[in-house]
C-alpha positions in Angstrom: -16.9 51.9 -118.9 -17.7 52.1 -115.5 -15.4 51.9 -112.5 -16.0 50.6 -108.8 -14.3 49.4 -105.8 -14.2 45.8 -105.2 -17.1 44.0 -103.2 -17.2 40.9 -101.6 -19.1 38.9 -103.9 -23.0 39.7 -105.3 -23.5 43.7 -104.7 -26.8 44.5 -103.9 -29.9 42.9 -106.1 -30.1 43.6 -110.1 -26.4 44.8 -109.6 -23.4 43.4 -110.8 -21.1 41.3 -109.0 -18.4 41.8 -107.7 -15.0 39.9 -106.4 -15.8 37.1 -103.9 -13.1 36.1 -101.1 -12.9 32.8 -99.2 -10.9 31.6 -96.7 -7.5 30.8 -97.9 -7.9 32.4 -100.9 -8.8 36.4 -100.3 -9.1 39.3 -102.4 -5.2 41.0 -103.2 -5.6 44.8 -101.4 -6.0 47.9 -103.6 -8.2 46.0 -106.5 -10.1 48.8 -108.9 -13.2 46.9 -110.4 -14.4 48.0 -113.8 -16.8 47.2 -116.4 -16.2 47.5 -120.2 -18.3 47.0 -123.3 -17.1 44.6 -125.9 -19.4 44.6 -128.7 -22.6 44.4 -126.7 -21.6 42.3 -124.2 -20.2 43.6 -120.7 -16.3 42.0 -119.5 -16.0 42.0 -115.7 -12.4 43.5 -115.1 -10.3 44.4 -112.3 -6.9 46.1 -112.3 -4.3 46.3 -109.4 -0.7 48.1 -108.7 2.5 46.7 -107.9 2.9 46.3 -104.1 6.8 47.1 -104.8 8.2 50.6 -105.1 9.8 49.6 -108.4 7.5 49.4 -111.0 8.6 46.8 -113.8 5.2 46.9 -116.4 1.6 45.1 -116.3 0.9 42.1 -116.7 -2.3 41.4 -118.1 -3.5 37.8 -117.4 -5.4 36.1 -119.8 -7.7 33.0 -118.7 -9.0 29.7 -119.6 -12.2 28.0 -120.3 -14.6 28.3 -117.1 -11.8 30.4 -115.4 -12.6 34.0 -113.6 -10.7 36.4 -112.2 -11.0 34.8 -108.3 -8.9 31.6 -109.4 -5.5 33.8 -110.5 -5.6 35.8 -106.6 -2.8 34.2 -105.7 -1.1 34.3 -109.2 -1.6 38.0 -108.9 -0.2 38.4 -105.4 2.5 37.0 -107.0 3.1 39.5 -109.7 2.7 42.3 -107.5 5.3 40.8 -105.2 7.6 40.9 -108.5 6.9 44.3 -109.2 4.5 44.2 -111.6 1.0 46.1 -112.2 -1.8 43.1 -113.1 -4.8 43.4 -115.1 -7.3 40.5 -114.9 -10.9 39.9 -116.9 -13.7 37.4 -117.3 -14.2 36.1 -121.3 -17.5 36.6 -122.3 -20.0 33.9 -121.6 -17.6 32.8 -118.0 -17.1 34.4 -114.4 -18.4 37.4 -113.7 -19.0 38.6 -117.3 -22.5 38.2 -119.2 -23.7 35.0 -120.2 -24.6 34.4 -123.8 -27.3 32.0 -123.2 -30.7 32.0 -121.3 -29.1 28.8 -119.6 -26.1 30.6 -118.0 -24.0 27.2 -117.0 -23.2 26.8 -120.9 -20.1 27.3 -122.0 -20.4 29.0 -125.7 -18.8 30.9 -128.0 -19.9 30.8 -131.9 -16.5 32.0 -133.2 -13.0 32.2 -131.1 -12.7 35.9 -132.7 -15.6 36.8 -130.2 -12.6 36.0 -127.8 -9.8 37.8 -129.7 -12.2 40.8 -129.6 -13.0 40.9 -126.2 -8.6 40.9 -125.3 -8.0 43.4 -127.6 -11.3 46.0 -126.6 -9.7 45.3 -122.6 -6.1 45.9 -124.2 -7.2 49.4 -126.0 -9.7 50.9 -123.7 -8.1 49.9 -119.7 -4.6 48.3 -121.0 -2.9 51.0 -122.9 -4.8 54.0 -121.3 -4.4 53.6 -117.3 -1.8 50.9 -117.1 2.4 51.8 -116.5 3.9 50.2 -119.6 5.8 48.0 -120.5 3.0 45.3 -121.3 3.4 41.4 -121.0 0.9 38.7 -120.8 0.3 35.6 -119.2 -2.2 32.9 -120.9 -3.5 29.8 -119.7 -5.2 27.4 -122.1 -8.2 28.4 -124.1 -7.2 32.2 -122.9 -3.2 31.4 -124.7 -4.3 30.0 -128.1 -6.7 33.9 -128.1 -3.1 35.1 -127.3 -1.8 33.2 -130.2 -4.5 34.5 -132.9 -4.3 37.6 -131.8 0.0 37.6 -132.6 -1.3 36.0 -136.1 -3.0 39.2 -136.6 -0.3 41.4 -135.9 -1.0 42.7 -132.8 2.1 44.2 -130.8 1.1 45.5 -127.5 2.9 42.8 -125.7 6.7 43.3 -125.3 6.5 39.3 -124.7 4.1 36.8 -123.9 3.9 33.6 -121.5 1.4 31.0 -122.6 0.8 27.7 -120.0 -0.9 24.4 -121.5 -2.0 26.2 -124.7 -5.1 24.5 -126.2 -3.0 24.2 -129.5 -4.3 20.5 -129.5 -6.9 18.3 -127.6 -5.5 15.7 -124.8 -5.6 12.4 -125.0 -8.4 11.4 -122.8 -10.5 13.0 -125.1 -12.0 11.1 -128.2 -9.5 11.8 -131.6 -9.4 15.7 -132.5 -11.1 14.5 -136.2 -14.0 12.8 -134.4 -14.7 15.7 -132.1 -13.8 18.2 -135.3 -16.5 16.5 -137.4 -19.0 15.8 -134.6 -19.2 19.7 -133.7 -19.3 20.8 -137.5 -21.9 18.6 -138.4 -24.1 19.3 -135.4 -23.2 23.2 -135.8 -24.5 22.8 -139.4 -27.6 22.2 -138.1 -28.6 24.6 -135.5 -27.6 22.6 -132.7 -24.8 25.6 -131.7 -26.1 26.3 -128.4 -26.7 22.7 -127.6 -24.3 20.9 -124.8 -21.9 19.0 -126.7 -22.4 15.4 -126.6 -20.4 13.4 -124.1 -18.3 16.6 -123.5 -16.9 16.5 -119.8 -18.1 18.5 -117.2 -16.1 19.7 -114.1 -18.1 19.4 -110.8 -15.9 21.0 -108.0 -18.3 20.2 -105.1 -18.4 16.8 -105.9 -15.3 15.9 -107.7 -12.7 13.2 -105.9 -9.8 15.0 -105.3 -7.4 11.9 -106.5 -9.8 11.6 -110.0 -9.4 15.7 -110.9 -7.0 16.4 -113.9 -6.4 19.9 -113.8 -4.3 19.9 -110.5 -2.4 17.2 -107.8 -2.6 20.5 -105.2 -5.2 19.6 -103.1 -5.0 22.6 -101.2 -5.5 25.2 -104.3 -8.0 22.4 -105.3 -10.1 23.2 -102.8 -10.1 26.8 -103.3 -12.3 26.7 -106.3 -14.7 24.1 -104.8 -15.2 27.2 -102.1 -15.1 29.8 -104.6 -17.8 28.2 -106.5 -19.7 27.1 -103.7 -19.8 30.9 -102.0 -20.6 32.4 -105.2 -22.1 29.9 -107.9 -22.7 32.9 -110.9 -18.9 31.8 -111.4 -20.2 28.6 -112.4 -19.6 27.3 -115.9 -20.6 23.9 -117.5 -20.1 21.7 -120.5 -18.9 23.9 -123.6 -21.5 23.7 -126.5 -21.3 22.3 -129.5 -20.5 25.9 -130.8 -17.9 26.2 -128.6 -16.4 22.8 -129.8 -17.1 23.5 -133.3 -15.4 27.2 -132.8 -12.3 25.7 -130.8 -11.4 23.0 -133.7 -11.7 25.5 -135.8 -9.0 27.6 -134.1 -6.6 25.1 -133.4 -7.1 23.9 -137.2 -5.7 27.2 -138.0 -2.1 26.1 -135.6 -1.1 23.6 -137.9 -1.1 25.9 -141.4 3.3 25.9 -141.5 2.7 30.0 -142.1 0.8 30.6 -138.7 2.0 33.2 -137.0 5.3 33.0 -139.1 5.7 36.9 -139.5 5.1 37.4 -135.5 8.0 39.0 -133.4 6.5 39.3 -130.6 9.0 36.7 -128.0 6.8 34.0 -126.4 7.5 31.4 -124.5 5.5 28.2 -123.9 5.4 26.7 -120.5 3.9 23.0 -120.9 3.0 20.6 -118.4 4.4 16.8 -118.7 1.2 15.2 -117.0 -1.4 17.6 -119.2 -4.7 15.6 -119.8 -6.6 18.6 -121.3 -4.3 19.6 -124.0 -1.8 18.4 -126.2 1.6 18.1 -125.6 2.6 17.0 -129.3 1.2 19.7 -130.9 2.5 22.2 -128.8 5.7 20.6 -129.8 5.0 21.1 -133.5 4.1 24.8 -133.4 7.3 25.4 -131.3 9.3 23.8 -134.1 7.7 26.4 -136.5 7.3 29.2 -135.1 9.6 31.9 -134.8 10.3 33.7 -131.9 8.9 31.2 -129.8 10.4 28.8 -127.5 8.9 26.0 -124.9 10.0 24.1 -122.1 8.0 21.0 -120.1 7.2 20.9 -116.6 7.2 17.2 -115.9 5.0 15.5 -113.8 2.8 18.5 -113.8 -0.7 18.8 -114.3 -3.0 20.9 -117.1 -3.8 24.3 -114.6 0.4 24.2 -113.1 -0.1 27.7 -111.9 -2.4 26.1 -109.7 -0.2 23.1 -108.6 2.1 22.0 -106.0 4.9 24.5 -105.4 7.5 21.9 -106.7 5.8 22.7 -109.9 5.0 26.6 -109.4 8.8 27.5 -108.6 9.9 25.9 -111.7 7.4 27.6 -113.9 8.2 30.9 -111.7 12.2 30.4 -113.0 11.0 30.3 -116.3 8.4 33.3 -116.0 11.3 35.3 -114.1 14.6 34.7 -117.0 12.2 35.2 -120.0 10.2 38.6 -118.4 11.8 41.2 -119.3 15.1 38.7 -119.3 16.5 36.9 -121.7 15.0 34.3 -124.1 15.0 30.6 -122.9 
């Protein structure tokens, strides 16, 4: 594992990159950038320390599809401010991490364990070894149902969890989960796994209509990704494959066995947002009625990425975030 400073952006040629600051959006103070190996593939990570003299625990943040560690700067700020120690990475195949494909703007994956493996390699070798304890997590979307399949398999670090718009389910804009579930399986069968999937969405920040986006009603926070991405484009992700799909249906097949997760007692709580377009806010519903040691609430009027939103949204899930860790439950 190697350890560096942070940089503003690309380092020097045939290097690695480092963390890129834009206006409105810059770099939290006292970052420590490392690199880790999981299973071949190197994970961009950075840590930071609470900016408080009381030291409450780390929170290690957990992201979503075509999310890096740049997007969550104000997210950690916030942390900090709460006394809290963060620790932030980039999945494989997103950010700042490697690619898995010669064409680097795909979004793949050819199982979601690939995911689960790269949490628990940052949770073993930087987590538990140079982080103050006690340990809690924070897991948007693609990065919370990883969370989730990681509790299945009896994993325990976290003294509790916070998961926002879990990709438990797909939205409704998207065509029926079966369709999509059948579509990726079938072309998967075939070789086709590091193909774009067909007529799957792709997210152009540079061009995209503010009004038209579906992750956020913040124009503001909107517009610090389109800088982000425009100042450093090897953050850049596009269309997931049709591995990815197929490896995603997969996953959130595996939410709606009744026995998922039903030996877990790890406390989580489920912060979902009543305008979500991505995911699913009826199936989120179902595995909270399940699940044990798991409780939800619904932001309404919110959008998929809330930590990204309008403050009227952010304090509300911030209420939440603050009674549950290390509080009480919900």
């Amino acid at each position: 594992m190697e350890t560096a400073e942070p940089a503003a952006g690309l380092e020097p040629e045939n290097s690695r990159p480092g963390l890129v600051s834009v206006a409105g959006n810059p770099t939290p103070a006292g970052a420590t950038l490392q690199w880790l190996d999981s299973a071949g593939v190197q994970l961009r990570c950075a840590r930071w320390p609470a900016s408080t003299k009381e030291v409450r625990g780390t929170v290690c943040l957990i992201q979503g599809r075509t999310e890096y560690i740049e997007k969550y700067y104000e997210v950690i700020t916030d942390l900090r401010g709460r006394g809290f120690a963060v620790l932030a990475f980039d999945f494989r195949g997103q950010g700042g991490s490697d690619r898995l494909l010669h064409q680097p703007e795909r979004g793949h994956v050819d199982t979601l364990s690939d995911y689960v493996s790269d949490l628990e390699a940052v949770m073993s070798e930087i987590l538990l070894p140079e982080c103050p304890a006690p340990f809690y997590a924070l897991a948007h979307s693609m990065g919370a149902a990883v969370m989730l399949h990681s509790l299945d398999k009896g994993r325990l670090v976290f003294d509790r969890v916070v998961l926002t718009a879990p990709m438990i389910g797909l939205g409704f804009r998207r065509p029926r989960q079966k369709v999509v579930a059948r579509m990726a399986r079938f072309l998967n069968s075939f070789g086709l796994g590091e193909r774009r999937m067909p007529f799957a969405s792709q997210t152009n920040y540079e061009t995209l209509n503010m009004e038209r986006n579906i992750l956020t009603s913040d124009p503001d926070r909107f517009q610090n990704s389109v800088r982000l991405l425009r100042k450093a484009p090897f953050l850049k992700i596009g269309a997931p494959t049709v591995g990815w799909v197929h490896a995603a249906c997969q996953a959130m097949a595996e939410f709606r066995n009744p026995e998922f997760a039903f030996n877990n007692r790890t406390p989580v709580l489920v912060v979902a947002s009543g305008s979500d377009e991505v995911v699913s806010l009826e199936a989120i519903e179902k595995l909270a009625s399940v699940m044990r040691s798991l409780w939800h609430i619904v932001v309404p009027g919110a959008r998929h990425e809330i930590l990204q939103e309008r403050d009227m949204f952010r304090d509300q899930f911030w209420a939440a975030f603050d009674a549950f860790i290390p509080g009480t439950d919900i």
